[in-house]
C-alpha angles and dihedrals in degrees: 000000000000122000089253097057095044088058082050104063098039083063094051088047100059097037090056088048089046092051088045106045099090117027091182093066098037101052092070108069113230081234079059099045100044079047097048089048107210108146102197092058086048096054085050099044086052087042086059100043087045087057095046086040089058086032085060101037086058102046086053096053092057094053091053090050089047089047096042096047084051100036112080119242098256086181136238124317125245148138127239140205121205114230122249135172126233149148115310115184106172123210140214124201120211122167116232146170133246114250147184136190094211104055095110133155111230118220132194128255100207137051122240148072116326097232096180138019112195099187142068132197122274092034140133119242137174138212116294086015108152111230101180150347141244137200117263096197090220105322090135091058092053087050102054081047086064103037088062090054099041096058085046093053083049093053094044097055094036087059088041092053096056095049084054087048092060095048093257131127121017122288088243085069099052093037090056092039082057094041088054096045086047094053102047098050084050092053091048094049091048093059094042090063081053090058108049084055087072088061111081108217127179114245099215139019107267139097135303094244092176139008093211099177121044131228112269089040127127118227159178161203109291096019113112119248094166159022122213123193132181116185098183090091115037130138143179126251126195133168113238127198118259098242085070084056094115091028107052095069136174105270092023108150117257142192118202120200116193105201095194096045088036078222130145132196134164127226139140149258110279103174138004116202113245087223141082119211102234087206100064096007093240136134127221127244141179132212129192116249107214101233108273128161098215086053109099128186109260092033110137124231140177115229127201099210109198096231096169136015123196116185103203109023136161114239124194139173107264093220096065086062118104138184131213117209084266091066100239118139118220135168134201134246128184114238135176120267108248085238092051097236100128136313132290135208104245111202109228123191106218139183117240129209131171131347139208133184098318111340136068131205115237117220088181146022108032135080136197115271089025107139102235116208106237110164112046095016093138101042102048128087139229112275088001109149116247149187133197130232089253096059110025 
C-alpha cells in the first residue's frame, strides 16, 4: 500500500469514528435545529463540531508530520530556460511633429486692392507663379510716362556721342545728354521693380494650402494672401534628452509610427541639434519622412530611435530578477549536485544594463548555456534541492 492511500485511509477513518462518536447529537439534522429554533441546543450542538473540527486539524498534522519525516525530499518544483545569446537592439521612444521647410504665407509687398486672384485652393503652383494681382493706382501710366523719356534722352545722347566722336560739340554736352540717358533708365527701371511688387508669385513649387484673403480686398504689407505648401521635403523633428547626447546619433536607425494614419515607416537620423536647451535640458533632432501623401506638416508621430546595439547579448525576463537589502540583484540557475543525486538552485549576482519591454540585457553573471531558474525563481533558496517539471 502506497504512502498516499494509506493517508487515505487514516483520513476516512477518523472522520467514520468522529460521526459516530456520539449517535444523540447526530440523529437531529443542523436544517432541523436552526428550524426548530432552540438556542441552547444550537449552541450544543457548535460547541460539538468545533470539538471534532480541532479533534480532526490535530490528527492531520501529525500525519503530515508522519508523511513528510518517510517520503523522500524530491525537492522543490520549478521550470528552466537555457541562456543564449542574441541580437539586442535597444529602443527609445520620443514623441515629434511633422515638419517642412517650405509651408510659408505668402504676403503682399504693395498696398492696394487685390483686383485678381489666379489661384484656388488645393492647386498646384511653381515657382514665379502669380497667384494674384494688386492694384497699381496708376503706376503703368507713370511708366509709359518714363519709358518716352527715357528713349528721348537715349536719342539724344546717341546722336550726341557721335558728334563728340567726331570731334564736334563740348564734352559738357555729351557728358549731360549721358547723365540724362543714365537717369532715366534708372528711373524706369526703378519703377519697374514697384510694379512687379503689385503682382503676387509663389516663392517655391508646392501647393496653394489656403487662400487666406478674398478678390475685391484691400490689403498690405504684413497681412496674409496665401498659404504655400510643398510636401516633397518634410521631416520630423523631436527633442531628446541630453543623456542620449553620444548615442542618438546621425544615421541611427528609426522607426516612425503615425497614430492617426496606423501607419508605420522606418528612416533615419538626419540631423541632431549642437545645442542643449538649458530649460528642459533636451537636443533637436531631425528625421527624414519618406514621401507620403497622407503625411501633413504638424502631424504628430512617435518615433523608436535605435539608441544601442549589442550582437551577442544575454536576454533575460525581468521578473526573475531579485535584490537583497544590499541592493545587489541576483538570479537563480539549476546545477547538478557534486554527488549526482539531483540538481540544486545556485544563487548568481549579476549586472544588470538596459531594458526593454520585458527583457533586460546582462553585462554580468550569466553564461551561455547556464540553466536559468524561471518558474519558481523568487520562492527557492540557495543551495535548495530542485527538481524541473520534465523529471519530478
Amino acid at each position: 500500500m502506497t504512502q498516499k492511500l494509506k493517508f487515505l485511509t487514516v483520513i476516512l477513518s477518523a472522520l467514520l469514528v468522529v460521526s459516530c462518536g456520539d449517535g444523540n447529537k447526530s440523529e437531529v439534522p443542523v436544517a432541523d435545529l436552526i428550524e426548530e429554533g432552540d438556542l441552547s441546543k444550537l449552541r450544543e450542538r457548535r460547541d460539538a463540531l468545533n470539538e471534532d473540527q480541532k479533534s480532526l486539524t490535530t490528527q492531520i498534522q501529525s500525519l503530515d508530520a508522519a508523511i513528510q519525516k518517510l517520503e523522500p525530499d524530491q525537492g522543490a518544483l520549478i521550470s528552466v530556460q537555457t541562456v543564449k545569446d542574441t541580437l539586442f537592439k535597444h529602443f527609445i521612444e520620443i514623441q515629434g511633429d511633422v515638419k517642412t521647410n517650405e509651408n510659408v504665407i505668402v504676403y503682399p509687398e504693395y498696398q492696394g486692392t487685390l483686383t485678381r486672384v489666379y489661384v484656388k485652393e488645393g492647386q498646384r503652383v511653381r515657382k514665379g507663379q502669380i497667384l494674384g494681382k494688386i492694384d497699381d493706382g496708376g503706376l503703368s501710366s507713370q511708366l509709359s510716362q518714363l519709358e518716352v523719356q527715357a528713349q528721348l534722352a537715349k536719342t539724344t545722347f546717341e546722336r550726341q556721342q557721335r558728334l563728340w566722336d567726331q570731334k564736334i560739340g563740348s564734352e559738357i554736352q555729351y557728358l549731360q545728354a549721358k547723365t540724362n540717358y543714365e537717369s532715366s533708365q534708372n528711373a524706369v527701371n526703378q519703377l519697374k521693380q514697384q510694379l512687379a511688387k503689385t503682382n503676387v508669385t509663389a516663392p517655391f513649387s508646392g501647393i496653394v494650402d489656403e487662400v487666406i484673403t478674398d478678390q475685391g480686398t484691400v490689403v498690405a504689407p504684413g497681412q496674409g494672401l496665401f498659404r504655400v505648401v510643398n510636401l516633397g521635403d518634410m521631416y520630423i523633428e523631436a527633442q531628446i534628452p541630453e543623456r542620449y547626447l553620444t548615442t542618438v546619433t546621425t544615421g541611427k536607425e528609426v522607426e516612425i509610427f503615425f497614430p492617426v494614419l496606423g501607419k508605420t515607416v522606418t528612416s533615419t537620423v538626419a540631423q541632431t541639434g549642437n545645442y542643449i536647451n538649458p530649460d528642459n535640458r533636451t537636443f533637436r533632432i531631425e528625421v527624414n519622412v519618406p514621401k507620403d501623401a497622407e503625411v501633413k506638416p504638424n502631424l504628430n508621430a512617435r518615433l523608436k530611435i535605435n539608441d544601442y546595439t549589442a550582437e551577442d547579448a544575454i536576454l533575460i525576463p525581468l521578473n526573475v530578477i531579485s535584490e537583497d537589502a544590499n541592493g545587489d540583484q541576483y538570479v537563480y540557475t539549476m546545477q547538478p549536485k557534486e554527488d549526482g543525486t539531483g540538481n540544486i538552485a545556485v544563487r548568481k549576482n549579476i549586472e544588470t544594463g538596459l531594458a526593454q519591454g520585458d527583457v533586460v540585457e546582462i553585462k554580468n553573471g550569466l553564461a551561455v548555456d547556464d540553466a536559468l531558474v524561471i518558474e519558481g525563481a523568487r520562492t527557492v533558496q540557495n543551495n535548495q534541492k530542485v527538481r524541473t517539471l520534465e523529471n519530478q
